[in-house]
Backbone as CSV, one residue per row, in Angstrom:
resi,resn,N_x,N_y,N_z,CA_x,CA_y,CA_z,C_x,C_y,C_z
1,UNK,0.832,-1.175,0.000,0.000,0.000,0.000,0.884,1.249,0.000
2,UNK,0.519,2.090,-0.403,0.823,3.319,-0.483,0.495,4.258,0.354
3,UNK,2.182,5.419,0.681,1.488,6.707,1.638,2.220,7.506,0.833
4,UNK,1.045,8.706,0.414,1.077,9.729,0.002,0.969,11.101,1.072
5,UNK,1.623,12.104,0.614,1.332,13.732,1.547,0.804,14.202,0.498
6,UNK,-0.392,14.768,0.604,-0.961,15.681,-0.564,-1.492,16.691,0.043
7,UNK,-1.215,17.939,-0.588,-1.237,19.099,-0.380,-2.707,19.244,-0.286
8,UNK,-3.827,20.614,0.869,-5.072,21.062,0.985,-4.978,22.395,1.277
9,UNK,-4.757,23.110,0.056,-4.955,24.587,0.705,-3.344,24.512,1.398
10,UNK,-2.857,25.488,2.494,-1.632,25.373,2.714,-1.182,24.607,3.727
11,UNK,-2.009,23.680,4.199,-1.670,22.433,5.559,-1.373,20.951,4.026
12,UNK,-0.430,20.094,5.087,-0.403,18.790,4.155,-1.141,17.790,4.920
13,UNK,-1.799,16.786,4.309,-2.117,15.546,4.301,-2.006,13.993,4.370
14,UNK,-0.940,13.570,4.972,-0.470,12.115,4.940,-1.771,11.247,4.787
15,UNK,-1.374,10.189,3.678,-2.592,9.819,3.539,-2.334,8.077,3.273
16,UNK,-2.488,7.313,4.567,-2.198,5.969,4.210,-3.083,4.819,4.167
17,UNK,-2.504,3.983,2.519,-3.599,3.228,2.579,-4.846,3.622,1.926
18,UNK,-4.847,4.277,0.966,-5.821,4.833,0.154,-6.910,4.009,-0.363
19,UNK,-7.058,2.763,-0.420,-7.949,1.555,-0.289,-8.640,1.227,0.734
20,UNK,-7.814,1.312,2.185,-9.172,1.074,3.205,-9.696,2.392,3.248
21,UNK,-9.255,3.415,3.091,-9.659,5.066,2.576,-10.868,4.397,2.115
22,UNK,-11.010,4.838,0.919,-11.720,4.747,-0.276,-12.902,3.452,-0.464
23,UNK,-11.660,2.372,0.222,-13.592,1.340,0.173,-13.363,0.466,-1.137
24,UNK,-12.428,0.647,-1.826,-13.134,-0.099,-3.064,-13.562,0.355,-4.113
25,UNK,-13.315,1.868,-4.570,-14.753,2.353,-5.333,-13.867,2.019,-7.008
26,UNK,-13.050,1.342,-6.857,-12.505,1.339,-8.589,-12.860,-0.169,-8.572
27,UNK,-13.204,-0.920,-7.526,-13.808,-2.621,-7.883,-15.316,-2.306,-8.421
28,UNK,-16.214,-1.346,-8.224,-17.423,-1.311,-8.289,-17.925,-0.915,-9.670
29,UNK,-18.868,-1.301,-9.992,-19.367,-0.852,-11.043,-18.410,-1.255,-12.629
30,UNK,-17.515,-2.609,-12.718,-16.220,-3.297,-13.229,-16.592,-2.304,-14.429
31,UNK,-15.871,-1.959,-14.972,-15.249,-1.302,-16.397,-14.508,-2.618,-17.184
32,UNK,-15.180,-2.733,-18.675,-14.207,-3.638,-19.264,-13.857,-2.580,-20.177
33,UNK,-12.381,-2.931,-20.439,-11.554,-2.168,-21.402,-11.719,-2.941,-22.549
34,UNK,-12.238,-2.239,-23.817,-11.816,-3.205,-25.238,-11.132,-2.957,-26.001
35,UNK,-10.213,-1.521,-25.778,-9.184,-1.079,-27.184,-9.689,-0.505,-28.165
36,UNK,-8.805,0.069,-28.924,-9.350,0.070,-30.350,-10.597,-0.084,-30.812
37,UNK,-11.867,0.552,-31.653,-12.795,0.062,-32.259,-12.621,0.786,-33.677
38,UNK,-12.871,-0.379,-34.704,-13.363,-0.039,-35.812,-15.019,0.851,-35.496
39,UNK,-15.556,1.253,-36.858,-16.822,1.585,-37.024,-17.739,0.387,-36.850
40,UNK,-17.443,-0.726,-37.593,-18.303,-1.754,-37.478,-18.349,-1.890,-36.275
41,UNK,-17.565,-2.686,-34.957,-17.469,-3.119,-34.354,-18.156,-2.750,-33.612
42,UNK,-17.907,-0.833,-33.496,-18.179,0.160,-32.394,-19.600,0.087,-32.062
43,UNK,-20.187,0.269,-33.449,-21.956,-0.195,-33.716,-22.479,-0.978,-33.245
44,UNK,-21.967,-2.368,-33.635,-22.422,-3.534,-32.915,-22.276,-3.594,-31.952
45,UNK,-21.341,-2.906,-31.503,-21.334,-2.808,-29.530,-22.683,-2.073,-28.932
46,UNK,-22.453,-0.839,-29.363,-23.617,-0.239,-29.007,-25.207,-0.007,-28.649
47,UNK,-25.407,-1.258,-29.956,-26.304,-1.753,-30.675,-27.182,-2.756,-29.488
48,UNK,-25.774,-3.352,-28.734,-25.734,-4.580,-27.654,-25.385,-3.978,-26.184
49,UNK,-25.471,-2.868,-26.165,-24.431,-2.800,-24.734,-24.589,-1.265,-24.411
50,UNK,-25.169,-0.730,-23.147,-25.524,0.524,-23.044,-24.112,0.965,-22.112
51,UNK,-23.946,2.027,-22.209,-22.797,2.977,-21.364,-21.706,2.892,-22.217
52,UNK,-21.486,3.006,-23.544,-20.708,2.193,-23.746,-19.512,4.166,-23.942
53,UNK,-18.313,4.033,-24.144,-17.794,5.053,-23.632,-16.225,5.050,-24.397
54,UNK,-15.986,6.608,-25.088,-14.648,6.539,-25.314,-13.521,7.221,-24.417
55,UNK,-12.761,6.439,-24.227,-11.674,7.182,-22.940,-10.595,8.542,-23.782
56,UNK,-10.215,9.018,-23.387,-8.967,9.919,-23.929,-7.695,9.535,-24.544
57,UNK,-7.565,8.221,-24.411,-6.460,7.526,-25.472,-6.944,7.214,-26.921
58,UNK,-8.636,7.751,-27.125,-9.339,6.995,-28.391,-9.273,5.245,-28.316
59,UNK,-9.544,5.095,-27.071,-9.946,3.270,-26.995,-11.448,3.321,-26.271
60,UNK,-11.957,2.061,-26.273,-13.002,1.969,-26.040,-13.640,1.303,-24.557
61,UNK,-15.054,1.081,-24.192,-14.925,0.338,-22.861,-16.600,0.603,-22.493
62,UNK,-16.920,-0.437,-22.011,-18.333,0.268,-21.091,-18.175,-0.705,-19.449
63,UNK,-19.116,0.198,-18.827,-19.061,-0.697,-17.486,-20.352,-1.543,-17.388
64,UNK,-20.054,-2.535,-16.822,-20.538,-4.315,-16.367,-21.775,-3.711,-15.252
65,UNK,-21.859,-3.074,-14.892,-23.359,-2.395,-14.235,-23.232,-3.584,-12.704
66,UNK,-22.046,-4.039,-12.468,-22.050,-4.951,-11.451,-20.800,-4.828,-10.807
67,UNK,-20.214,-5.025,-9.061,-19.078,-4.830,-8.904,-18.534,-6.220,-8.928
68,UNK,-17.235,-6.368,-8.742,-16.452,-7.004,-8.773,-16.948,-8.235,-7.756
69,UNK,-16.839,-9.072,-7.963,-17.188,-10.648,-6.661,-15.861,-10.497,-5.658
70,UNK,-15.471,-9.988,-5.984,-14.353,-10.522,-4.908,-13.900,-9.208,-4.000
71,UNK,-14.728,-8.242,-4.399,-14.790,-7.247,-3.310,-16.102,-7.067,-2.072
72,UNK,-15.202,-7.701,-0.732,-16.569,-7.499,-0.017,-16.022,-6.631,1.744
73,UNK,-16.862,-5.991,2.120,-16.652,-4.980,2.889,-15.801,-3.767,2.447
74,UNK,-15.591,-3.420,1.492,-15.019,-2.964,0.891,-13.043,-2.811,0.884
75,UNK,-13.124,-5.003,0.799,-12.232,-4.925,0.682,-11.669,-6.044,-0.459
76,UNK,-10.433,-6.879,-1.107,-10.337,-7.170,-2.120,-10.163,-8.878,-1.215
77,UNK,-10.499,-9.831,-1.612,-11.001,-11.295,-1.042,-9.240,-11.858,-1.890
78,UNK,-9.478,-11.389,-2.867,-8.275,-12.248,-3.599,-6.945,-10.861,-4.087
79,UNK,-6.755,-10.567,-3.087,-5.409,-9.281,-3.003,-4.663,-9.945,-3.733
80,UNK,-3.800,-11.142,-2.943,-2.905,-11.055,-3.785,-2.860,-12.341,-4.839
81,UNK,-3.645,-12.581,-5.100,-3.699,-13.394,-6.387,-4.901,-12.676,-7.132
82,UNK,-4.896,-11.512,-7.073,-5.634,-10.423,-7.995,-5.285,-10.319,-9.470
83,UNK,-6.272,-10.333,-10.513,-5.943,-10.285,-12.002,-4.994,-9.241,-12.485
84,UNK,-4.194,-9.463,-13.417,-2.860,-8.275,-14.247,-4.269,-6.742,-13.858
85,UNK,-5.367,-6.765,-14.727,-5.797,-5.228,-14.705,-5.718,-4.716,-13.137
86,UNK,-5.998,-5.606,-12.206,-6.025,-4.942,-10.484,-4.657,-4.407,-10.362
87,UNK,-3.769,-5.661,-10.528,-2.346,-5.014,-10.721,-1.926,-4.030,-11.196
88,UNK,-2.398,-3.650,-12.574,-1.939,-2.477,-13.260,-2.607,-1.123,-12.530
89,UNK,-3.550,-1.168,-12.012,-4.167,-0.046,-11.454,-3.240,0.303,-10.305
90,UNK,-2.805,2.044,-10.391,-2.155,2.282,-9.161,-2.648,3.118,-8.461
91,UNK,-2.326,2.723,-7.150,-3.335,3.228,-6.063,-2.520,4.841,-6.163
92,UNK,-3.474,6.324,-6.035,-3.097,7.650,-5.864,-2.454,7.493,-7.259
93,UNK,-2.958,7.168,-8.265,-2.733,7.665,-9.805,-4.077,8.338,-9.997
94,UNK,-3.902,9.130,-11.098,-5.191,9.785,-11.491,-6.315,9.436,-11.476
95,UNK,-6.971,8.016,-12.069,-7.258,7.223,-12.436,-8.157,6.653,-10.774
96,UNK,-6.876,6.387,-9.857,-7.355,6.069,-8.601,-8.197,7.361,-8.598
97,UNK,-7.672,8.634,-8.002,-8.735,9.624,-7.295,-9.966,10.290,-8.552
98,UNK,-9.499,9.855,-9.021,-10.979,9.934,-10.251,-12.115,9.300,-9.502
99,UNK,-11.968,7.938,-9.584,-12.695,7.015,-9.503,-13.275,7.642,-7.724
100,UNK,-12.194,8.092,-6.910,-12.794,8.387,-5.683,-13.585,9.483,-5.454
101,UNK,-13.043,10.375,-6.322,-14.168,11.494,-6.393,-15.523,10.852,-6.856
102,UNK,-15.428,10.155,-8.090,-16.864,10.446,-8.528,-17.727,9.319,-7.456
103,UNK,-17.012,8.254,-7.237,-17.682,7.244,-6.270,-17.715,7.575,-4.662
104,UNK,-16.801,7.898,-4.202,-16.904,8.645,-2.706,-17.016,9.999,-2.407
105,UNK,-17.504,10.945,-3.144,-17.367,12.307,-2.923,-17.345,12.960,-1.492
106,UNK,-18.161,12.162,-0.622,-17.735,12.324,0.781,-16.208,12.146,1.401
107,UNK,-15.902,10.823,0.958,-14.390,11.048,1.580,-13.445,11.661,0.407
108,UNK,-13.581,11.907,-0.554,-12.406,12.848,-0.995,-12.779,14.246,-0.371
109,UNK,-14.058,15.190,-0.574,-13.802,16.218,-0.133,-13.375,16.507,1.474
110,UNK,-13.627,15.023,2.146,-12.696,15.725,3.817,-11.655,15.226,3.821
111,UNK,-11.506,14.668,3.003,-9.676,14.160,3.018,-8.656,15.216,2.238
112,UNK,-9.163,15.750,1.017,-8.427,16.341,-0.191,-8.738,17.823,-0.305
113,UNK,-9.850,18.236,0.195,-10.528,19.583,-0.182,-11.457,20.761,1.167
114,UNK,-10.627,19.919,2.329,-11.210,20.377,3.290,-10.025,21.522,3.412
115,UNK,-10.071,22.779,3.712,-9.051,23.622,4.522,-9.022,24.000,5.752
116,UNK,-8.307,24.198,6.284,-8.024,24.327,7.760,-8.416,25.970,8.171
């Protein structure tokens, strides 16, 4: 796990463990990544599959409208024999506090946006 100091206004923040933080909120609601879409493809996705969404690299993806099985209390059941994508995700990357803003907006704004 990770400890970060992140800056709030002019006091700092030590912040450890950003997962029992947070709860989980990047297991929830699973995102599949698909890459690349042709036109055809993109259609037929669409056609089949609601949310469906382009990221900022121009690849493609929609979310599974279901969380993850192996997250419970909001915590991960299979840590460390967790799949390459869990792996690749890093905890306090963009990506992480994205996901915490839009899913915990309570604990990012008293953790990240509160001032003293």
């Amino acid at each position: 796990m990770t400890a970060l100091v992140l800056g709030t206004g002019s006091s700092l923040v030590e912040v450890k463990d950003l997962c029992t933080l947070c709860r989980g909120a990047c297991c929830e609601d699973t995102f599949i990544h698909l890459g690349k879409l042709d036109g055809v493809s993109l259609e037929f996705l669409r056609v089949r599959v609601s949310g469906v969404v382009r990221l900022d690299d121009g690849t493609w993806g929609f979310y599974l409208g279901k969380s993850c099985s192996h997250l419970k209390d909001g915590r991960c059941e299979v840590y460390e024999d967790r799949p390459q994508r869990c792996r690749d995700f890093t905890e306090g990357s963009r990506e992480c506090f994205a996901q915490m803003q839009c899913k915990r907006p309570d604990v990012f704004r008293k953790q990240f946006l509160t001032e003293e």
